[in-house]
KOLTORFI-144334 format. One line per field, with one value per atom (N, C-alpha, C): residue in three letters; x, y, z; atom name. Coordinates in steps of 0.001 Angstrom, whole numbers. Layout:
BEGIN
residu ala;... .
u X;... .
v Y;... .
w Z;... .
atome CA;... .
***
This chain:
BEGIN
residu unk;unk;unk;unk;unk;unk;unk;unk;unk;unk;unk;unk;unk;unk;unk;unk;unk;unk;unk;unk;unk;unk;unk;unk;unk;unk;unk;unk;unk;unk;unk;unk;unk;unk;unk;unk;unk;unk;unk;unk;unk;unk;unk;unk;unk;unk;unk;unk;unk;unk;unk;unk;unk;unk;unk;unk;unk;unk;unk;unk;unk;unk;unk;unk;unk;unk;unk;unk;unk;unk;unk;unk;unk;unk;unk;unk;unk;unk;unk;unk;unk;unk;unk;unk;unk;unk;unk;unk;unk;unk;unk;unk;unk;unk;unk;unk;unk;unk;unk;unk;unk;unk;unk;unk;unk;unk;unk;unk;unk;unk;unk;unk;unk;unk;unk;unk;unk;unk;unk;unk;unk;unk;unk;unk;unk;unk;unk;unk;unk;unk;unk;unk;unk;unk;unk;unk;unk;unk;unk;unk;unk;unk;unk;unk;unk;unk;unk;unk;unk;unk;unk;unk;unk;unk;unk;unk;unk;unk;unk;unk;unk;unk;unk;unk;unk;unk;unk;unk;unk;unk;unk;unk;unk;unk;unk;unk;unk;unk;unk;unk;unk;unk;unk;unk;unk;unk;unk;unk;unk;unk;unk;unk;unk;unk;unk;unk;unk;unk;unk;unk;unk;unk;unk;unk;unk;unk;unk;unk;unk;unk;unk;unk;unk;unk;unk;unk;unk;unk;unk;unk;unk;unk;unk;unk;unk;unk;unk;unk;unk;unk;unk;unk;unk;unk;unk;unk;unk;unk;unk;unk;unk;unk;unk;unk;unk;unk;unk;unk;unk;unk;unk;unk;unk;unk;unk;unk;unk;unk;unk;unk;unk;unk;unk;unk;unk;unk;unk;unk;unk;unk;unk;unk;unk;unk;unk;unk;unk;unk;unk;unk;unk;unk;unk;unk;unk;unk;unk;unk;unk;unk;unk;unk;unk;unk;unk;unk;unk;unk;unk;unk;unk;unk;unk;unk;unk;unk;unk;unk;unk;unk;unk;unk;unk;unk;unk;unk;unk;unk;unk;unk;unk;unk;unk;unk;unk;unk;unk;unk;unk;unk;unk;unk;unk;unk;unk;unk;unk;unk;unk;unk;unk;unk;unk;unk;unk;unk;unk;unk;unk;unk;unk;unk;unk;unk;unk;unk;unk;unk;unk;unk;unk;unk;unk;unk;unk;unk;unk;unk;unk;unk;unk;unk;unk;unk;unk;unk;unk;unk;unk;unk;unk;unk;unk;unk;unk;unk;unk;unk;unk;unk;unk;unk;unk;unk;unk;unk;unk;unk;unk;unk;unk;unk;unk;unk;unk;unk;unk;unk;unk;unk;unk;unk;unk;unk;unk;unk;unk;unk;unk;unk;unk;unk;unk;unk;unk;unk;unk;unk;unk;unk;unk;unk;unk;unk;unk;unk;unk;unk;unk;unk;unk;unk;unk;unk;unk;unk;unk;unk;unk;unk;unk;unk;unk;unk;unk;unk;unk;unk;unk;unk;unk;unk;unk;unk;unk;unk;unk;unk;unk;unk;unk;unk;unk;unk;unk;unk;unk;unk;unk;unk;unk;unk;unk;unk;unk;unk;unk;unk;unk;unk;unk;unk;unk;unk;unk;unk;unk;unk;unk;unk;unk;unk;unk;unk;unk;unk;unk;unk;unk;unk;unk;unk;unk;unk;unk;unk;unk;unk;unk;unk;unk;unk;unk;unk;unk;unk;unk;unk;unk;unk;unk;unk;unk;unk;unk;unk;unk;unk;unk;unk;unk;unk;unk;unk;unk;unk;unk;unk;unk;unk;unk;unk;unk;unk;unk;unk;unk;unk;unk;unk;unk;unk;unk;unk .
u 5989;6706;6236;5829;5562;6641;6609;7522;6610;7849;7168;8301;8160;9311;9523;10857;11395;12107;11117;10941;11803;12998;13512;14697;13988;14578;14445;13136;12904;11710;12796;12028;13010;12002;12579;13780;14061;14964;16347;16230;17837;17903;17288;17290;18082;18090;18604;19748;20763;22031;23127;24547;25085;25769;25237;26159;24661;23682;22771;22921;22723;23204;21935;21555;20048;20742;22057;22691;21572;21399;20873;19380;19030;17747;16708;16075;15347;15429;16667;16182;15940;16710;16275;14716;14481;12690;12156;12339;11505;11592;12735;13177;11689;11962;11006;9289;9100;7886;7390;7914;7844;7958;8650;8707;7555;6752;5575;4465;4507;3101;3025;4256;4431;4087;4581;3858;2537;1959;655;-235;126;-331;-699;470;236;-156;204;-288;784;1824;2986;3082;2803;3201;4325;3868;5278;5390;6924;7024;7511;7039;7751;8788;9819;10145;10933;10931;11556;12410;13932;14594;14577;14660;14763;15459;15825;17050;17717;18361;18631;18167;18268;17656;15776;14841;13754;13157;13754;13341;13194;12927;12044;13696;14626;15856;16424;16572;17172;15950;16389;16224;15233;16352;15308;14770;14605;13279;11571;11194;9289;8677;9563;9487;9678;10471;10869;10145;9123;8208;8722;9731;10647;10508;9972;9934;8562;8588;7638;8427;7262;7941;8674;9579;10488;9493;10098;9084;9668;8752;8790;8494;7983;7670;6131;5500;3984;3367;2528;1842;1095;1652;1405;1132;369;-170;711;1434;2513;857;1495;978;1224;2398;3033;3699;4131;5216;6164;7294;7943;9280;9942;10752;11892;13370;14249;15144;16006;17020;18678;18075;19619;19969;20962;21179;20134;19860;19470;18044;17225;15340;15131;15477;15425;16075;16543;16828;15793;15629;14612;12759;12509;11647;10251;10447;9177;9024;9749;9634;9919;10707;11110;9170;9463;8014;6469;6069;5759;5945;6939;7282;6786;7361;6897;5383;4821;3432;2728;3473;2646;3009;4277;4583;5691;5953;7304;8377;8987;10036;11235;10673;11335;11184;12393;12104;13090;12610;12946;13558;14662;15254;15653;15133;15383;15238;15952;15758;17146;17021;18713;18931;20308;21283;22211;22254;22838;23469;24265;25947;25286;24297;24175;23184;22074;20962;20141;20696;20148;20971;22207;23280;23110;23362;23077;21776;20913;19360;19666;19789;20617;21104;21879;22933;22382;21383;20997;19881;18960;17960;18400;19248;19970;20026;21093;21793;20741;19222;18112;17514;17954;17036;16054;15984;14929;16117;15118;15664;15606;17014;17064;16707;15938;16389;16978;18252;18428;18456;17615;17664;17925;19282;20160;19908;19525;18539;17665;17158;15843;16670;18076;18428;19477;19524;20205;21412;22478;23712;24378;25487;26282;27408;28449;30100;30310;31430;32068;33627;34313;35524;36252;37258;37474;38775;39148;39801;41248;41537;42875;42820;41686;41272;41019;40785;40222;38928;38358;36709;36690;35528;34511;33196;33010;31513;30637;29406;28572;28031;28651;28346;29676;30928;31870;31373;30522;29779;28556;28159;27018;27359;29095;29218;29845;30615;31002;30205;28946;28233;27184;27217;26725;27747;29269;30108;30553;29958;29566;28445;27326;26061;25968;26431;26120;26235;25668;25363;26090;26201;25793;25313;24870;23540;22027;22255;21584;21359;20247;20502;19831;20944;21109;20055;18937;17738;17763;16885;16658;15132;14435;12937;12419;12327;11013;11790;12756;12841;12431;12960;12216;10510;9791;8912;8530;9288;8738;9038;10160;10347;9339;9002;7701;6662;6291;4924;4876;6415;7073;7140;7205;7184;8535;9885;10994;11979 .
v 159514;158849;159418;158501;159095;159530;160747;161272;161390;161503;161778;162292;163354;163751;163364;163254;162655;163874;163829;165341;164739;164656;164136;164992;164515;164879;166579;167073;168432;168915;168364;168432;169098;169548;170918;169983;168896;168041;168852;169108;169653;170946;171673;173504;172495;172148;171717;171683;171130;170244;171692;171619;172487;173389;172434;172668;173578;173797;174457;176131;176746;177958;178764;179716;180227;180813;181140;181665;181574;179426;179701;179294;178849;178705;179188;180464;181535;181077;180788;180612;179098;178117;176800;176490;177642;177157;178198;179607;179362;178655;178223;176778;175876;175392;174273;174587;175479;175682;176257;176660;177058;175333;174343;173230;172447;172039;172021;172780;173495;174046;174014;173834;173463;171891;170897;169324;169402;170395;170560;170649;171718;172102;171295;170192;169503;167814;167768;166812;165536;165729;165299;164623;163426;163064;163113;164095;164112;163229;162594;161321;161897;162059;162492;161917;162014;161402;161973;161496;161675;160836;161316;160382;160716;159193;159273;158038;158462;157353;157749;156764;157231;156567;157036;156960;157717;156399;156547;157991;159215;160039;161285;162285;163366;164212;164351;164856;164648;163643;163462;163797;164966;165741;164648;163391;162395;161484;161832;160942;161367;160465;160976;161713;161194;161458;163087;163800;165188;166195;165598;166350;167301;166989;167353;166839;165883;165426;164952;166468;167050;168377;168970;169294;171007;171123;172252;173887;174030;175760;176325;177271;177962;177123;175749;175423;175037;175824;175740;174505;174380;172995;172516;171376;170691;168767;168445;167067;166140;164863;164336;163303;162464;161501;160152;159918;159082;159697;158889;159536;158110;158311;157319;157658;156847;157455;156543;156862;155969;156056;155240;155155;155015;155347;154968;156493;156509;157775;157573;156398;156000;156243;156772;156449;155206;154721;153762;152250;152790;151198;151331;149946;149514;150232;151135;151788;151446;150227;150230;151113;152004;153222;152462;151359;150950;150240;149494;149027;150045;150909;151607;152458;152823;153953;152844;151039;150648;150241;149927;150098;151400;152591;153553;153787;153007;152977;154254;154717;156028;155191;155856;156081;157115;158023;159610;159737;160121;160870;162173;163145;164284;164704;164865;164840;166069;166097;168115;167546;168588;168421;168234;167701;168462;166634;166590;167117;167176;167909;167845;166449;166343;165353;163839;164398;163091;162531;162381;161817;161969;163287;163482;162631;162947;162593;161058;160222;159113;158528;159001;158366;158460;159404;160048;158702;158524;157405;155910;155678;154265;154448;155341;154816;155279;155890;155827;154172;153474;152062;151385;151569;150654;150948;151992;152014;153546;153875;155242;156310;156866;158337;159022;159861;161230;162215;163577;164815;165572;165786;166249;168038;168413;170014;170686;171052;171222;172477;173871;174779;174278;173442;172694;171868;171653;170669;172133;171464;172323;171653;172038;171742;173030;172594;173367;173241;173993;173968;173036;172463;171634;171591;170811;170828;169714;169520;167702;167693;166019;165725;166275;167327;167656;168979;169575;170742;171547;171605;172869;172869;174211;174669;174732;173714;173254;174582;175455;175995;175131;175465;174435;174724;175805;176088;174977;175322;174279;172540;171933;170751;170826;171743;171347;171512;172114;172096;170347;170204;168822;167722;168083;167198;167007;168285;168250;167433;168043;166787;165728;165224;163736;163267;163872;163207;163509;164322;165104;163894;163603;162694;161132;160849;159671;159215;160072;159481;160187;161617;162353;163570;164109;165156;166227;167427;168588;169420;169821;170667;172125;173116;173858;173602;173915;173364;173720;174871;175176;173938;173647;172935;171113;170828;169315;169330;170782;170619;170478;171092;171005;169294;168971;167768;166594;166766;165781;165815;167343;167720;166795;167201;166751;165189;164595;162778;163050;163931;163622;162791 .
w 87477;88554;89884;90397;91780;92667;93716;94681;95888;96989;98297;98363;99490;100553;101680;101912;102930;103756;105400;105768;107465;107050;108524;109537;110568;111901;112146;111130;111683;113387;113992;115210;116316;117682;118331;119257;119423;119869;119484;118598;118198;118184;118975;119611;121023;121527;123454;122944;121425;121309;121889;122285;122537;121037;120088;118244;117733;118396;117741;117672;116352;116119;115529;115662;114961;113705;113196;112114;110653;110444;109671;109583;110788;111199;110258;110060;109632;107750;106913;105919;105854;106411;106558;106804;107439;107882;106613;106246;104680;104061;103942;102591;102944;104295;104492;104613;104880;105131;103204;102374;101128;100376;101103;100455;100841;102249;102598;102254;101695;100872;99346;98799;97279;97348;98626;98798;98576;99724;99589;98687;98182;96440;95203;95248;94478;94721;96150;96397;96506;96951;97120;98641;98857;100358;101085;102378;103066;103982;104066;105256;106054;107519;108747;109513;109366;110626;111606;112823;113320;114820;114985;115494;116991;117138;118972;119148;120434;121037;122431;122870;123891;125283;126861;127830;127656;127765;128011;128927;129187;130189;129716;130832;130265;130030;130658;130267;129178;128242;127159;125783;124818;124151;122986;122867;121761;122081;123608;124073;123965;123439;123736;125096;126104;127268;127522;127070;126979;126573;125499;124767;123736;123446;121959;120594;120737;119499;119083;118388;117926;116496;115693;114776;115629;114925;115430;115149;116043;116403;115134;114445;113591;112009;112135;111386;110586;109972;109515;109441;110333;110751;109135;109241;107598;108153;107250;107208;106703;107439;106839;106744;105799;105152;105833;106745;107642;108564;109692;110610;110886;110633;111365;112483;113292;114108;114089;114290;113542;114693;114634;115595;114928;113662;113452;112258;111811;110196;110047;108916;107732;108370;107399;107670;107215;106573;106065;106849;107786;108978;110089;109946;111197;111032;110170;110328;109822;108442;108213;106795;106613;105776;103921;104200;103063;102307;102857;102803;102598;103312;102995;101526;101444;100434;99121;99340;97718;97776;98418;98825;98003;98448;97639;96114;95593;94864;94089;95308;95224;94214;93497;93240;93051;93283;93339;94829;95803;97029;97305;97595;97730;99399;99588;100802;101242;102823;103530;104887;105643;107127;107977;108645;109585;109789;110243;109560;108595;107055;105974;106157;107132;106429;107491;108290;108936;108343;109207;108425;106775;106341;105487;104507;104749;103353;103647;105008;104860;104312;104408;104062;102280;102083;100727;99663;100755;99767;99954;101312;101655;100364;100106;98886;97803;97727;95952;95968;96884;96788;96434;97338;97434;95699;95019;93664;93399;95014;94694;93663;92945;92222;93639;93785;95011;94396;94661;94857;96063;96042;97645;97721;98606;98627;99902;99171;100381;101025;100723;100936;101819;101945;103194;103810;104167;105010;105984;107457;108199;108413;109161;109765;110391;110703;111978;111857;112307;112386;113181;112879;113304;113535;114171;114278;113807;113066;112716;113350;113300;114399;114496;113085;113321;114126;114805;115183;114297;113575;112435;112071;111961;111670;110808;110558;109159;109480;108383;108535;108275;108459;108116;106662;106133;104219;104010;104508;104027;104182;105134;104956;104461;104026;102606;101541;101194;99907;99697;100840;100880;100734;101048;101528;99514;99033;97860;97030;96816;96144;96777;97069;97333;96949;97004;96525;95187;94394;93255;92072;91336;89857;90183;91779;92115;93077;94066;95059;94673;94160;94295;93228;92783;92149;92879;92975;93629;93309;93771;93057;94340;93838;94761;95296;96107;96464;94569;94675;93029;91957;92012;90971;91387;92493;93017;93190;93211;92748;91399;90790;89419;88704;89330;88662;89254;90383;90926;90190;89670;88781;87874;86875;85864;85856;86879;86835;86167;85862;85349;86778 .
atome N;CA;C;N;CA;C;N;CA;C;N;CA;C;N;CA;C;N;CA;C;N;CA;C;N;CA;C;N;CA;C;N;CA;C;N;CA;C;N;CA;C;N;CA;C;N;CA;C;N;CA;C;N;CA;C;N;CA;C;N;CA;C;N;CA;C;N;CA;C;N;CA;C;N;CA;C;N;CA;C;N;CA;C;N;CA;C;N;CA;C;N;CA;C;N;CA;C;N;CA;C;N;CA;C;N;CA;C;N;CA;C;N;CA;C;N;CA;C;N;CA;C;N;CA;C;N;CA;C;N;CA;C;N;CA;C;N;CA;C;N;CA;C;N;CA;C;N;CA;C;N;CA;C;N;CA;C;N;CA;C;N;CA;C;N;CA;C;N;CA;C;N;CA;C;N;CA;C;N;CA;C;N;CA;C;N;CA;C;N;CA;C;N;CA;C;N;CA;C;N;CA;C;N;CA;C;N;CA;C;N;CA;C;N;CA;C;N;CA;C;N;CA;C;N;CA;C;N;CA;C;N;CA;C;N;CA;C;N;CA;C;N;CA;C;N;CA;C;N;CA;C;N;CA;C;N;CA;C;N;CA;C;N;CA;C;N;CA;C;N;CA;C;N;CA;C;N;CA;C;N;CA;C;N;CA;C;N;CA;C;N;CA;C;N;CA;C;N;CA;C;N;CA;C;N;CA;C;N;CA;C;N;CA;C;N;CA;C;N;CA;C;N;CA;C;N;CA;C;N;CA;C;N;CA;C;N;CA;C;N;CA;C;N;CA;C;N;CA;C;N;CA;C;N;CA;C;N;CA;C;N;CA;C;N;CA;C;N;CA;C;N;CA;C;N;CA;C;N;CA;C;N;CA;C;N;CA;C;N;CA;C;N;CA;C;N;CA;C;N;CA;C;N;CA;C;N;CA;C;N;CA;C;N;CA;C;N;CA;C;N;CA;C;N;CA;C;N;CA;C;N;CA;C;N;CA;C;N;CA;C;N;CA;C;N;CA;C;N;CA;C;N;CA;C;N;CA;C;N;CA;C;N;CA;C;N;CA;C;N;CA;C;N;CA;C;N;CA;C;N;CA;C;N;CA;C;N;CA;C;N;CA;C;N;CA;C;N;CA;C;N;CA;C;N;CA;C;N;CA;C;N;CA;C;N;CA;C;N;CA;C;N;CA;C;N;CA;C;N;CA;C;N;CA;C;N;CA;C;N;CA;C;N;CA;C;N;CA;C;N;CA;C;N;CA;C;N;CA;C;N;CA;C;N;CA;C;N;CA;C;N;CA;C;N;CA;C;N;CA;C;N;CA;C;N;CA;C;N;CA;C;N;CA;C;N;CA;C;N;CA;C;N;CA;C;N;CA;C;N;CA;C;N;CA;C;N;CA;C;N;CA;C;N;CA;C;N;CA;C;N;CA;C;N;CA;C;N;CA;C;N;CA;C;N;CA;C;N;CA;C;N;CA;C;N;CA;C .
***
């Protein structure tokens, strides 16, 4: 079975946000940079993307204009196979990406990159619906504390565990990177 990874919204756009924390920065980027060279290795295409939106100008963080969006500092310069740029959660709206991906004939996609509960978990659940097999590895996806609307602090381990039971044995299966590699090897 063919896999690609789906390598989104790891770009320096989201160091400017005021919710950005370096807490877990440092293992999020081994995760990812250990998951980009195990792609490498075997030969696994990575899909880039990344999101922008917004006012057209050099002030706003997910504009082209800013020169942010680009891949995030501290991350080992690696060959995506595509790049696309999205405007919405989902990678999969408006982008082109759907098309593509059956073109190459993917059916396995492997999901990392910021942020856990937003884009990731949504993209997550839009190509489970569409038919792709998920691996989601939540170890390679980032997030941040939050506050919900009754005032109380969410950590951002408390929204990736949330964010795992929800996807868990029906959008997605929960891998750590060595094992979504192995199962790509594996065609399981």
């Amino acid at each position: 079975m063919s896999t690609a990874l789906l390598f989104i919204d790891v770009q320096q756009s989201f160091r400017t946000r005021p919710f950005w924390s370096d807490a877990d920065a440092p293992a999020f980027l081994e995760r990812c940079n250990a998951l980009l060279a195990g792609c490498a290795e075997r030969g696994i295409p990575v899909v880039r993307i990344f999101h922008t939106d917004g006012p057209r100008e050099p002030s706003n963080a997910f504009a082209p204009e800013s020169g942010l969006i680009r891949p995030i500092d501290g991350l080992a310069p690696y060959d995506a196979a595509v790049t696309f740029e999205k405007h919405r959660h989902s990678a999969l709206v408006g982008t082109g990406l759907a098309v593509w991906l059956h073109q190459q004939g993917i059916r396995r996609l492997m999901v990392a990159g910021i942020r856990t509960e937003q884009c990731c978990e949504t993209t997550t659940r839009h190509a489970s619906d569409e038919g792709w097999q998920v691996d989601y590895i939540t170890e390679a996806t980032l997030t941040f504390d939050m506050t919900t609307p009754a005032g109380e602090r969410l950590s951002a381990a408390q929204i990736r565990e949330r964010t795992e039971t929800v996807l868990a044995g029906r959008f997605a299966t929960l891998v750590t990177v060595e094992q979504a590699l192995e199962r790509a090897a594996a065609g399981t």
